[in-house]
C-alpha positions as CSV (number, residue, x, y, z in Angstrom):
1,X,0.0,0.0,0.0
2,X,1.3,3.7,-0.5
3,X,1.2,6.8,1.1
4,X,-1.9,8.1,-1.0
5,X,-3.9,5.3,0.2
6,X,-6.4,5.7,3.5
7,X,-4.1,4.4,6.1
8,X,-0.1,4.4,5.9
9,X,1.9,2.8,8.5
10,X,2.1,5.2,10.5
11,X,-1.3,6.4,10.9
12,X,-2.0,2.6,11.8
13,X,0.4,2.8,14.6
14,X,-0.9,6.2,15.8
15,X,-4.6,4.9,15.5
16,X,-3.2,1.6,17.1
17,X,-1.2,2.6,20.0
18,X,-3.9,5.1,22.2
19,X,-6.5,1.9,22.2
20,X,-4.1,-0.6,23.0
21,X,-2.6,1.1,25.7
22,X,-6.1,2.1,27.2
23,X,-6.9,-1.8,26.7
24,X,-4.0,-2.5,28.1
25,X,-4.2,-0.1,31.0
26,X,-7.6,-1.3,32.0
27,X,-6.7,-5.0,32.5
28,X,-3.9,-4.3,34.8
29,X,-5.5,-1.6,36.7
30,X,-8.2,-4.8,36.7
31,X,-5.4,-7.1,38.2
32,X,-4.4,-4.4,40.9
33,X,-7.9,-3.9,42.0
34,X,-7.7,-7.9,42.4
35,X,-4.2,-8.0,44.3
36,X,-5.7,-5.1,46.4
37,X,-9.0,-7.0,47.1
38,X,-7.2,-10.6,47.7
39,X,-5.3,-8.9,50.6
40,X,-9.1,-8.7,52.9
41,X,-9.1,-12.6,51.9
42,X,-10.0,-15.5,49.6
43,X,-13.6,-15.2,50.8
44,X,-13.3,-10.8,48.8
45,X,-11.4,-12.2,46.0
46,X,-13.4,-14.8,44.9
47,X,-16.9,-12.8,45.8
48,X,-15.8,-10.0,43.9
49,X,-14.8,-12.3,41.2
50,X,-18.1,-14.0,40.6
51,X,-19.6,-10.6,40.7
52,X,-17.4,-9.6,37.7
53,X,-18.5,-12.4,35.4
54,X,-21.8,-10.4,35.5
55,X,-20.3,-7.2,35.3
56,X,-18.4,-8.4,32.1
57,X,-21.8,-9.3,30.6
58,X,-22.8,-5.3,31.3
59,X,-19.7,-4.0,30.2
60,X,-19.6,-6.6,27.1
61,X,-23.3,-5.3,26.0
62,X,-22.7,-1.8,26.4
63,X,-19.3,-2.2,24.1
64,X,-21.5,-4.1,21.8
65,X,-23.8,-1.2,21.1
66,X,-20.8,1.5,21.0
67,X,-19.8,-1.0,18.2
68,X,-22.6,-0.5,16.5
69,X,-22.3,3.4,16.8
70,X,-18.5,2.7,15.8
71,X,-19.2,1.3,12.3
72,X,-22.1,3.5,11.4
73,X,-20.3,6.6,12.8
74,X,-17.1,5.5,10.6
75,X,-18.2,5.1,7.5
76,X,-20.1,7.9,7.5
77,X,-16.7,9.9,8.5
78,X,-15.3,8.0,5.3
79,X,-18.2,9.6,3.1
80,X,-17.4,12.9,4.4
81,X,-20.6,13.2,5.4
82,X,-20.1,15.0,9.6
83,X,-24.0,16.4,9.8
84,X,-25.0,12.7,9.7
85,X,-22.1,11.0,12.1
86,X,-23.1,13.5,14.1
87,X,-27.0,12.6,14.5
88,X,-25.8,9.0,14.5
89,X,-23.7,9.8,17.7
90,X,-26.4,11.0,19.1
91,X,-28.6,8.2,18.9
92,X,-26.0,6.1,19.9
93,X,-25.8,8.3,23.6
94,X,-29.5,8.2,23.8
95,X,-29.8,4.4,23.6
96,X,-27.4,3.7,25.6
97,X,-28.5,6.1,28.8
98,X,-31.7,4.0,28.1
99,X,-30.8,0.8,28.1
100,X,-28.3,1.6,30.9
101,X,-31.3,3.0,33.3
102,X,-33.6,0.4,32.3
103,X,-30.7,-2.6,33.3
104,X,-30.1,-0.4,36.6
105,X,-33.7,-0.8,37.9
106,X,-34.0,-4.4,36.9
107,X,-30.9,-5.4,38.5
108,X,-31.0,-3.8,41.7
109,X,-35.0,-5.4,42.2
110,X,-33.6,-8.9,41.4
111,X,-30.1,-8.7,42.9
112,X,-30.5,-11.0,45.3
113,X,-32.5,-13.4,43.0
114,X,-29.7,-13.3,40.0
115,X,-26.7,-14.2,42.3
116,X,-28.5,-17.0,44.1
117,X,-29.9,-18.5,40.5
118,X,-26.3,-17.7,38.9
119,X,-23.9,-19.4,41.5
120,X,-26.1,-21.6,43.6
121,X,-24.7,-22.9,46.9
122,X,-21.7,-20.9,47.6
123,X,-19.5,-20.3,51.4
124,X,-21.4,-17.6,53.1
125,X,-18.5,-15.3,53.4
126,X,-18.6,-15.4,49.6
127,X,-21.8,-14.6,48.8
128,X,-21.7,-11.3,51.2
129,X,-19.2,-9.8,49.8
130,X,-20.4,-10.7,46.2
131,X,-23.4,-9.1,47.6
132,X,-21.8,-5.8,48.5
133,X,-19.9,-5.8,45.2
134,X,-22.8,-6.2,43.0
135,X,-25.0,-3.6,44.7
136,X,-22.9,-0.9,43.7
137,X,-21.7,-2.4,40.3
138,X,-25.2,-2.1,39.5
139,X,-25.1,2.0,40.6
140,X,-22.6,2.2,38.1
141,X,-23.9,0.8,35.2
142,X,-25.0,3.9,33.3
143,X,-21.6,5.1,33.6
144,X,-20.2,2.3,32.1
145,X,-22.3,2.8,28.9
146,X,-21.5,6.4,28.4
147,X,-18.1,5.5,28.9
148,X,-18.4,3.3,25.9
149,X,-20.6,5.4,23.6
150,X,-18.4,8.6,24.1
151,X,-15.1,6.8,23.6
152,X,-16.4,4.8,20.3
153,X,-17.8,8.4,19.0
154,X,-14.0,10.1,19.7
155,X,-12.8,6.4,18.1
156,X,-15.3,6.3,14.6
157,X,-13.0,9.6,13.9
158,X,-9.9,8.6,14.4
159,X,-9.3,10.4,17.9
160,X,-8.0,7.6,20.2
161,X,-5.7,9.4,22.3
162,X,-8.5,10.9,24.3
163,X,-10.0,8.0,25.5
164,X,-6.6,6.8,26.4
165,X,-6.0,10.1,28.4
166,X,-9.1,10.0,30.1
167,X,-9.0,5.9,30.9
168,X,-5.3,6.9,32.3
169,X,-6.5,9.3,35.4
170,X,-10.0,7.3,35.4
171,X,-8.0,4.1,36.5
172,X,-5.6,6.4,38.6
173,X,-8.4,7.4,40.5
174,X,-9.9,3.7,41.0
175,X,-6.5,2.7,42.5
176,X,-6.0,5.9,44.4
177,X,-9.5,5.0,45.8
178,X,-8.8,1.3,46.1
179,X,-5.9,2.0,48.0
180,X,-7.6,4.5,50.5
181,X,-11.2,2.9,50.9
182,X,-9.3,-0.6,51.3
183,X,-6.1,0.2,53.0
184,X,-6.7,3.3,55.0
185,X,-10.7,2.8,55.9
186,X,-10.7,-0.2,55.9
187,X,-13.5,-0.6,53.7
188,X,-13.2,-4.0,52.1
189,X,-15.1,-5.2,49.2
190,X,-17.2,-2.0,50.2
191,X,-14.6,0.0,49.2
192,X,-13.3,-1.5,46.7
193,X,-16.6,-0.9,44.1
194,X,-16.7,2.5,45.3
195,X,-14.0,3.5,44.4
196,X,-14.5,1.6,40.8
197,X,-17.9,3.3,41.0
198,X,-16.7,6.2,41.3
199,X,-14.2,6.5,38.2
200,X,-16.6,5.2,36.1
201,X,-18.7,7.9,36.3
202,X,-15.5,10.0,36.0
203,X,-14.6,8.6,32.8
204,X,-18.6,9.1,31.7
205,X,-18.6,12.7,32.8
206,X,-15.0,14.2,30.8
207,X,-15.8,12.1,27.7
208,X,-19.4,13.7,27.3
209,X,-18.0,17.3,28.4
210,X,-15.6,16.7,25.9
211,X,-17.7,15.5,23.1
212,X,-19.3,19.1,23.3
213,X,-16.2,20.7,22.1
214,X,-17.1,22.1,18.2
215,X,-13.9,22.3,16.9
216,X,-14.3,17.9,16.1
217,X,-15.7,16.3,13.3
218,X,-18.8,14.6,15.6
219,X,-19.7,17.2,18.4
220,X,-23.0,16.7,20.7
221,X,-23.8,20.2,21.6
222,X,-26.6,20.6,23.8
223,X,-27.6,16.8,25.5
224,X,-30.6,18.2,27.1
225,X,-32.1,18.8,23.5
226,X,-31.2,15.2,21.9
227,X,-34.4,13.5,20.7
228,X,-35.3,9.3,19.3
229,X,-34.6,9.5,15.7
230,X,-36.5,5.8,15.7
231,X,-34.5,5.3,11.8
232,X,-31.1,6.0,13.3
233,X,-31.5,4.0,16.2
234,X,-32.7,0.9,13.9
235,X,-29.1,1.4,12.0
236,X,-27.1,1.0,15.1
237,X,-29.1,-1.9,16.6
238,X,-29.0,-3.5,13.2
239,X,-24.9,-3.3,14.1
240,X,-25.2,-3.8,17.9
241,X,-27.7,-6.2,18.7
242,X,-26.2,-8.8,16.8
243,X,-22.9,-8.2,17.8
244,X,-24.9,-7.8,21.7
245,X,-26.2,-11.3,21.5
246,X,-22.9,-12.7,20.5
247,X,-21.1,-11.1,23.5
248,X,-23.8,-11.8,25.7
249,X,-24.2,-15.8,25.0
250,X,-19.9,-15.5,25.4
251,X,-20.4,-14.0,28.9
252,X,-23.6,-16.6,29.9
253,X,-21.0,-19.1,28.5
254,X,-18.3,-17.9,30.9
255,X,-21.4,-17.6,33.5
256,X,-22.4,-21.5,33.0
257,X,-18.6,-22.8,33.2
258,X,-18.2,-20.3,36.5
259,X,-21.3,-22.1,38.1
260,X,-19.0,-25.6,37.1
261,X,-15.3,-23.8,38.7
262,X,-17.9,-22.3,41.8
263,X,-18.5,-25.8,43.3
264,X,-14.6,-26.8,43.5
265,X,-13.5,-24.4,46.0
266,X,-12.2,-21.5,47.1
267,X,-8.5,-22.7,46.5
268,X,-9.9,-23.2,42.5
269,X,-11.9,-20.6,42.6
270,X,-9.2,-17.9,43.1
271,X,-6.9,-19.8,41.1
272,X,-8.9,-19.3,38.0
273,X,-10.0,-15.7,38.9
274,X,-6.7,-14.6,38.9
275,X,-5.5,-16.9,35.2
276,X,-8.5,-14.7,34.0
277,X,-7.3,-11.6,35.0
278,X,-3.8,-12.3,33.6
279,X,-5.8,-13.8,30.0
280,X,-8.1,-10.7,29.9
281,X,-4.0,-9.0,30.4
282,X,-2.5,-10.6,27.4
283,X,-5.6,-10.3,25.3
284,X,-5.9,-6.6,25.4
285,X,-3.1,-5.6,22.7
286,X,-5.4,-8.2,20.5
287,X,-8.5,-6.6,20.8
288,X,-7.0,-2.6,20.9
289,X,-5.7,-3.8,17.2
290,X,-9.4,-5.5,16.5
291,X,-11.3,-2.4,17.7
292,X,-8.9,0.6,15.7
293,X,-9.3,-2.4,12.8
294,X,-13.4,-1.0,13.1
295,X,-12.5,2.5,12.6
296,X,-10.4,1.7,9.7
297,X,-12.7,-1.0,8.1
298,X,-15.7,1.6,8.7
299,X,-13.9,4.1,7.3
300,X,-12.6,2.2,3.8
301,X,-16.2,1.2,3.2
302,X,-17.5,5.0,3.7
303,X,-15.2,6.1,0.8
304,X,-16.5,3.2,-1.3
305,X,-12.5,1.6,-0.6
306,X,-13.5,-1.8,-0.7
307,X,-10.1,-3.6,-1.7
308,X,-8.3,-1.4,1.1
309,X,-10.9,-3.0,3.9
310,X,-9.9,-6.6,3.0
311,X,-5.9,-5.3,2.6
312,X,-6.1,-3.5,6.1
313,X,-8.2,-6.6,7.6
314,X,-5.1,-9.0,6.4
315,X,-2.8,-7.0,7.8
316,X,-4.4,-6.4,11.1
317,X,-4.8,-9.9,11.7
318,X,-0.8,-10.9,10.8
319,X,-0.5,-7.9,13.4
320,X,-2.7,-9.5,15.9
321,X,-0.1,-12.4,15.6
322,X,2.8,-10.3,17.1
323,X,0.9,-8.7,19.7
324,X,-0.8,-11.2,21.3
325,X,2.4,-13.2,21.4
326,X,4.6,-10.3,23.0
327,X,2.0,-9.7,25.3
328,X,1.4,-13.3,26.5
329,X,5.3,-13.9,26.7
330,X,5.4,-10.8,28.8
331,X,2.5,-12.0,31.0
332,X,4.0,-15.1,32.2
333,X,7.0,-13.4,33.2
334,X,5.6,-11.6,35.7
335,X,3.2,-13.6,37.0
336,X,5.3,-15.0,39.7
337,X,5.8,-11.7,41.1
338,X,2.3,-11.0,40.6
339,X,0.6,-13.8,42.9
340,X,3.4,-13.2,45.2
341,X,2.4,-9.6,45.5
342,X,-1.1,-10.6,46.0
343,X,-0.8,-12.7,48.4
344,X,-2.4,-16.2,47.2
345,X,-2.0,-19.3,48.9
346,X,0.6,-21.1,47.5
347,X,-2.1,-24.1,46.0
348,X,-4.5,-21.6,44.4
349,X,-0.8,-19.8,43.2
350,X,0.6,-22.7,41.7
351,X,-2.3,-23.8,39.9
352,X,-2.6,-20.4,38.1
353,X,1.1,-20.5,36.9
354,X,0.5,-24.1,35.5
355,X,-2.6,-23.0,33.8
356,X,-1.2,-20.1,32.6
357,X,1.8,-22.1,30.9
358,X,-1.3,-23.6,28.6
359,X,-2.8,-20.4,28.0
360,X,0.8,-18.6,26.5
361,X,1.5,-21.4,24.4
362,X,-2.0,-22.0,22.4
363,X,-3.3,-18.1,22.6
364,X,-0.9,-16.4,20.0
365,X,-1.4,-19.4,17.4
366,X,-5.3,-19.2,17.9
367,X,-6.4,-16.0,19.0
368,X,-6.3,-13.6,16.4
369,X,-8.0,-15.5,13.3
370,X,-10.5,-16.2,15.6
371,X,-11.2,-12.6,16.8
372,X,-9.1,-9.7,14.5
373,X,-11.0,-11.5,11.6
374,X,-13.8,-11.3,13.0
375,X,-13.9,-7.2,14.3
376,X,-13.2,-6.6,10.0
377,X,-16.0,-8.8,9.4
378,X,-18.3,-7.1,11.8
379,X,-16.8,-3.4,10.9
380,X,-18.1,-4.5,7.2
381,X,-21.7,-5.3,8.2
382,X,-21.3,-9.4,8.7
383,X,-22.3,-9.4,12.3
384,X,-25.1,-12.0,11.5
385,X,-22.6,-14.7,10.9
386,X,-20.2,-13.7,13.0
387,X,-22.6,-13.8,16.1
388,X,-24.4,-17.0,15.2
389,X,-20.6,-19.0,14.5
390,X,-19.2,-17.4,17.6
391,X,-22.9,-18.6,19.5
392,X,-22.5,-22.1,18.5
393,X,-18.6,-22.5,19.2
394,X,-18.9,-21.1,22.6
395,X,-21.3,-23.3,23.8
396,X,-20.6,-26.3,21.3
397,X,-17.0,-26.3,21.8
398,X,-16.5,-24.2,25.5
399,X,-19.0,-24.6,27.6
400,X,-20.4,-27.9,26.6
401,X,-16.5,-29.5,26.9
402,X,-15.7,-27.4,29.7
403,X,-18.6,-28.2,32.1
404,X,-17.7,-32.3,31.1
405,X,-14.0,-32.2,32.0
406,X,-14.7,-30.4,35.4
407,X,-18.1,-32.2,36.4
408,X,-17.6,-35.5,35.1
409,X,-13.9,-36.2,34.3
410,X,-12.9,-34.0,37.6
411,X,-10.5,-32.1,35.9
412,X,-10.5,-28.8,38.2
413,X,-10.3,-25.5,36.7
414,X,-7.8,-26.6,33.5
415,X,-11.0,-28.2,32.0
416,X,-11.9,-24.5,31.2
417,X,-8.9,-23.3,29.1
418,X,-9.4,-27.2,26.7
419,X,-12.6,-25.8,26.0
420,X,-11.5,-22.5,25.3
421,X,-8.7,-23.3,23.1
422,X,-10.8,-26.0,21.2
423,X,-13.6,-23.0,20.6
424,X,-10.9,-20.7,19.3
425,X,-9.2,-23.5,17.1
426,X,-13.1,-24.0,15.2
427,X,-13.4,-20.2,15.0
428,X,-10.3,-19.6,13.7
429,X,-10.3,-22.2,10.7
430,X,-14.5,-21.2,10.4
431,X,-13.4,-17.0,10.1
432,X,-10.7,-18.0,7.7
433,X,-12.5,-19.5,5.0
434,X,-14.9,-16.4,5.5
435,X,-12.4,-14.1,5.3
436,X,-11.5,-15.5,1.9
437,X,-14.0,-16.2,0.6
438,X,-15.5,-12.0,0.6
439,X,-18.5,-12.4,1.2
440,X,-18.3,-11.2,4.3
441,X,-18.4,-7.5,3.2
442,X,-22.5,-5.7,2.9
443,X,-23.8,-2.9,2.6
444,X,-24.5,-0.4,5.7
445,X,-25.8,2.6,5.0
């Protein structure tokens, strides 16, 4: 590709960089919430660990609609067309406050109800401080889909160093509060979602301000004024749902095989928490190149640059390759130093390190066809296929496997990551002959 084309190499890297680092920052501000939480206990650490496998479902479905508000927003910015990204952008705030409200209310009537029916019979110690967690998880829901909605609206137009910037001081300010509602208050679990609370609706409140500004391709001037436009709203569900209902059935996969990893123990229990902390880790420079791979896909298609979508999806993925693999090789390193500074038992410590060892040997040969394809095909308007392939892998393949290896084989814990690595391997081989094939690429708008 040359300079004159869309995207030269080091536009890519200055598109790139910002989102990976915000990924990137978010996980391990993730794992220092967790060392600073495992330090009340095993009981805190694995409570608020259950917790999060529902709080990933929120935060997935929220990032599923800002997806949708991604592509549309994109190619519209491709067409040159800024009077209609901006209304799109607008819908895209409006639905998600909506949604975001509506979730809130339903949550905090059922708490009690969804944690029983999720995790069953777990310690009491446990379930009180999942409890406390996921009360005010729920508060901070609508910040969580703001969050998402302004930074994919900065994102469709190429701005991704201010989403960085703000994530930077948002997850400052969780640890800061972490660190003095835990340490100094002695808080405990209590403090520890307040303080994530908090930042969330830190990060909610600058993006938003900052959207306002009119000197931006996409500004949202006066929020008190936004109405439904019921036509734009169908063009970013049209994106979203789709693209919602295949990160939703992901996280209800996750949700069933947590139910399975629940009833071996707190020693297993933590294990895993933590070898998902350090996965979600050494995933995020994979999905920061997947995500900027939106803007760019979106993009190509606005300005009617169809062969420069499939060029720039090729290359994204071979990308994906050398990211994933630096970042899980860089993972495992410090992981010793990582459970040591957390204080884990030395069972539920070694157990993660072994795991681990799996996970940084078959993630960089399987993760990236399996999901950088996958964000070009999605960016391009195939989120049908995309969602119904990655449905029936995850529970064909992951949960269905998973659940058998821990329940009847009595596997413990690795049972989770065979199922996960055979899912990837079917998705990856699946995506491929998609990919090639080019039919993967519709019309939008």
């Amino acid at each position: 590709m040359k300079e004159n084309h869309m995207f030269s190499n080091r536009k890519l890297i200055l598109l790139l960089i910002p989102i990976i680092a915000e990924q990137f920052l978010n996980s391990l501000m993730g794992m220092a919430d967790s060392m600073m939480v495992s330090n009340v206990g095993a009981a805190a650490l694995s409570g608020v660990s259950l917790v999060d496998s529902i709080n990933n479902l929120v935060v997935q479905t929220f990032a599923a609609l800002a997806t949708g508000g991604v592509i549309i927003c994109a190619t519209y910015i491709g067409q040159k067309d800024n009077k209609r990204a901006r209304e799109a952008a607008c819908q895209v705030i409006l639905v998600a406050a909506f949604i975001s409200f509506v979730l809130l209310a339903v949550c905090l009537i059922f708490r009690d109800s969804l944690l029983g029916l999720i995790f069953g019979r777990i310690d009491d110690d446990v379930m009180r401080a999942a409890g406390i967690y996921f009360l005010l998880s729920i508060l901070s829901y609508p910040g969580i889909a703001l969050t998402a909605a302004g930074g994919a609206i900065f994102r469709a137009q190429s701005n991704t160093r201010l989403p960085m910037n703000v994530a930077i001081v948002s997850n400052l300010l969780n640890v800061a509060g972490n660190a003095v509602f835990i340490f100094a208050f002695r808080m405990g679990v209590f403090g520890a979602a307040l303080a994530t609370l908090i930042s969330r609706f830190f990060s909610a409140a600058v993006l938003l301000t900052l959207l306002r500004r009119p000197d931006q391709a996409i500004s949202v001037r006066s929020y008190h004024r936004l109405r439904p436009d019921f036509s734009g709203i169908k063009r970013i569900l049209a994106m979203g749902i789709p693209n919602g209902i295949e990160n939703s059935m992901f996280q209800f996969g996750k949700l069933a095989i947590q139910s399975s990893v629940s009833l071996l123990g707190t020693t297993a229990i933590a294990a895993q928490a933590m070898s998902n902390i350090f996965e979600n880790v050494n995933g995020v420079a994979g999905v920061g190149v997947g995500i900027g791979l939106m803007t760019i896909v979106g993009q190509c298609l606005g300005a009617g640059r169809k062969d420069e979508a499939i060029y720039y999806t090729r290359k994204m993925i071979a990308w994906g390759y050398i990211v994933i693999l630096v970042s899980c090789l860089f993972t495992y390193a410090i992981s010793r130093p990582v459970v040591a500074l957390a204080g884990m038992e030395k069972e539920s410590a070694a157990l993660c390190i072994y795991m681990l060892g799996w996970i940084t040997i078959f993630k960089p040969l399987l993760w990236s066809p399996s999901f950088v394809t996958a964000y070009g095909m999605r960016a391009a308007g195939d989120v049908k296929f995309s969602m119904i392939v990655a449905t029936l892998t995850m529970w064909l393949l992951r949960v269905s496997l998973a659940t058998y290896l821990i329940r009847a084989c009595g596997m413990g814990p690795m049972g989770v990551w065979i199922g996960m690595f055979s899912d990837w391997g079917m998705r990856a081989v699946i995506f491929s002959i998609r990919f090639h094939s080019k039919k993967w690429i519709h019309k939008i708008i």
